[in-house]
C-alpha positions in Angstrom: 18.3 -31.7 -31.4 15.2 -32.9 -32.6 12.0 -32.8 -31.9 11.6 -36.4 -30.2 14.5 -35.8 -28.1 13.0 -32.5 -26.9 9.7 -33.8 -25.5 11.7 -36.7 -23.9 13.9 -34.2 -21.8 10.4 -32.4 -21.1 9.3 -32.3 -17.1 7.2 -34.9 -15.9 4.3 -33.7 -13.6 5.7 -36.3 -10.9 8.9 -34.4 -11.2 7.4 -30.7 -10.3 7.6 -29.5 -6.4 5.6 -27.4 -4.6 6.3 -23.6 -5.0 7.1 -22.9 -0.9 9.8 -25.8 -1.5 11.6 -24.1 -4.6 14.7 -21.7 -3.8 14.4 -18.2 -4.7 16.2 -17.4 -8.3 19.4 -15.5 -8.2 19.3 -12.3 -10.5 22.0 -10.4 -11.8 20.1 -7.4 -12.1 20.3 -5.2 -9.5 18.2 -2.7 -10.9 15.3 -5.3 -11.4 16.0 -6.4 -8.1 15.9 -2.7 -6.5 12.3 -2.2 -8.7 10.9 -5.4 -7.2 12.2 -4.3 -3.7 10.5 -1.1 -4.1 7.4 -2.1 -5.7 7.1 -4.4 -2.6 7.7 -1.7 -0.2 5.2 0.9 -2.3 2.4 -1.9 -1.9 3.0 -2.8 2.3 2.6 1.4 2.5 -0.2 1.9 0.5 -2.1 -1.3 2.4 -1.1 0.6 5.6 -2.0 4.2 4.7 -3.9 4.3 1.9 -3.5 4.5 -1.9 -2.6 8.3 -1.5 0.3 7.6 0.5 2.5 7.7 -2.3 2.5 9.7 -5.0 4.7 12.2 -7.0 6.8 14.7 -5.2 5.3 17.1 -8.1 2.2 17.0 -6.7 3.1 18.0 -3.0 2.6 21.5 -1.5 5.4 23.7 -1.2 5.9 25.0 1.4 8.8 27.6 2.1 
């Protein structure tokens, strides 16, 4: 393919949508998808709690 034929098959901006309108990606990644679902989760607690909410299990107490 050249290089003509590529900028004709380019996007036009009358073409693009808004983002709220677009359907969510499908990934095939579950281990992405778990990190994302996470990461997601990490941020609602810390907004919640506080940034100290989470943190390493190495740097609890022990308690026995």
């Amino acid at each position: 393919m050249n290089a003509r034929a590529l900028i004709r098959s380019a996007p036009k901006g009358e073409d693009l949508i808004a983002a709220d309108q677009v359907a969510e990606q499908i990934s095939l990644d579950r281990a992405r998808e778990a990190r994302l679902v996470a990461e997601e989760v990490s941020d609602r607690i810390r907004a919640k709690f506080g940034p100290a909410a989470i943190r390493p299990a190495t740097t609890l107490l022990r308690v026995s």
